[in-house]
C-alpha positions in Angstrom: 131.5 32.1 103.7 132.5 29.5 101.7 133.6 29.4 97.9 130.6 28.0 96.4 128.5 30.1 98.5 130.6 33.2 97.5 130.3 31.9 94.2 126.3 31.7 94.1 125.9 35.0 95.6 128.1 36.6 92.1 125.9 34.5 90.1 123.4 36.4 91.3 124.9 39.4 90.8 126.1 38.5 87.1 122.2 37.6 86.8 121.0 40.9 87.6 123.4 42.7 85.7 122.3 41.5 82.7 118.5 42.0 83.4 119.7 46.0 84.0 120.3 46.1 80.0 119.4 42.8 78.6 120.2 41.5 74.8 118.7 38.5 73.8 121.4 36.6 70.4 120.9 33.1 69.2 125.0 33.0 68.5 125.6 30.8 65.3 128.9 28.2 65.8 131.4 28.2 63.5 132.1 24.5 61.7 135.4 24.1 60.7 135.8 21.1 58.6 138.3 19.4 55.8 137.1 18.3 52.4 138.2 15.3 50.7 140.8 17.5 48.5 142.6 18.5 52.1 141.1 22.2 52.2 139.9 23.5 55.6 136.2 24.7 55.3 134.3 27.0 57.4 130.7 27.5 57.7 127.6 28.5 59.8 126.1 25.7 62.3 123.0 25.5 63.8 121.8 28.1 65.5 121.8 28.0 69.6 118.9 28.7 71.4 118.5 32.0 72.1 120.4 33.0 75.7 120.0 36.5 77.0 123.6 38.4 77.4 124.6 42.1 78.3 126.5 43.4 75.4 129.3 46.0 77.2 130.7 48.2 74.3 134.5 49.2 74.4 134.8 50.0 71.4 134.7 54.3 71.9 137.7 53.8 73.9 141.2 55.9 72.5 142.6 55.5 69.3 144.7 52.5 69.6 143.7 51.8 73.5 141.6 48.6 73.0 142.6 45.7 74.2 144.1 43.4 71.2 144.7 39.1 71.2 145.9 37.1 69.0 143.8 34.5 67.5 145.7 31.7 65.2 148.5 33.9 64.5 146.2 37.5 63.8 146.0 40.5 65.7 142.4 40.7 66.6 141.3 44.2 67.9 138.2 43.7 71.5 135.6 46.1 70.7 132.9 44.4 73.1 132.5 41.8 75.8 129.9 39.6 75.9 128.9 39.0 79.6 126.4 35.6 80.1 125.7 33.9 82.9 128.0 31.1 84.2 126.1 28.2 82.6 125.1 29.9 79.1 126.5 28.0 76.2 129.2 30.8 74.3 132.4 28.9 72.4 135.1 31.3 70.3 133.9 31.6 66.7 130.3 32.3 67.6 128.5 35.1 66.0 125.6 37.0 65.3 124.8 39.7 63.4 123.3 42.7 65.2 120.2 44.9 64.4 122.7 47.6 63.4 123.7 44.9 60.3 127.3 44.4 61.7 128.7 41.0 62.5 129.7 40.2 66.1 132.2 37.4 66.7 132.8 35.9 69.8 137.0 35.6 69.4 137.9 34.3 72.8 136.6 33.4 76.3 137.9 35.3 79.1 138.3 33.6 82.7 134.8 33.5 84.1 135.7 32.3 87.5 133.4 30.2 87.8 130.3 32.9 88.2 130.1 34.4 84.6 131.0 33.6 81.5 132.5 36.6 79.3 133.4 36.7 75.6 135.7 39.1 73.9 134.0 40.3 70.8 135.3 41.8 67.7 132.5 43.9 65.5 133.1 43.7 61.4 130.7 45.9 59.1 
């Protein structure tokens, strides 16, 4: 079989994955931008489309056991990963906030090997 048919059948996998427990997020971008005084500014962009993800909680996991990456110089602590499929539109400072009232931040992109695209999330609130 070859790669890109290999590749199309664990899209299809990653597809029906997420149908089995399905969340539906329009993720907000993060604008990073410098004022006339020199000062970095951050603030919400438009909101994307809303894409359908599976939302895989690791946050129950052992004290201390989560996975942890640094992100511009802070330790930031993976609670949840943020499975879409290989062409959904998901960039690091994304975000939502979640029908439990806590924010979810995409803080990186994992390698999604061409057949998924997965974001590790970190949960505030």
């Amino acid at each position: 079989m070859s790669v890109e048919a290999t590749r199309a059948v664990l899209r299809k996998g990653t597809t029906a994955y997420i149908a089995m427990d399905p969340t539906t997020i329009s993720l907000i971008p993060t604008v990073k931008y410098k004022t006339d005084a020199g000062s970095e500014v951050t603030e919400d962009g438009t909101p994307r489309d809303p894409q359908t993800f599976k939302l895989i909680s690791i946050e129950f996991t052992p004290q201390g056991t989560n996975p942890r990456l640094m992100v511009d110089g802070v330790e930031r602590i993976i609670g949840f990963y943020l499975l879409g499929d290989w062409d959904c539109i998901m960039e690091p400072g994304d975000h939502w906030i979640g029908d439990d009232g806590r924010r979810y931040e995409v803080i990186a992109l994992m390698d999604g090997h061409g057949y998924e695209t997965k974001g590790a999330v970190e949960a505030h609130g």
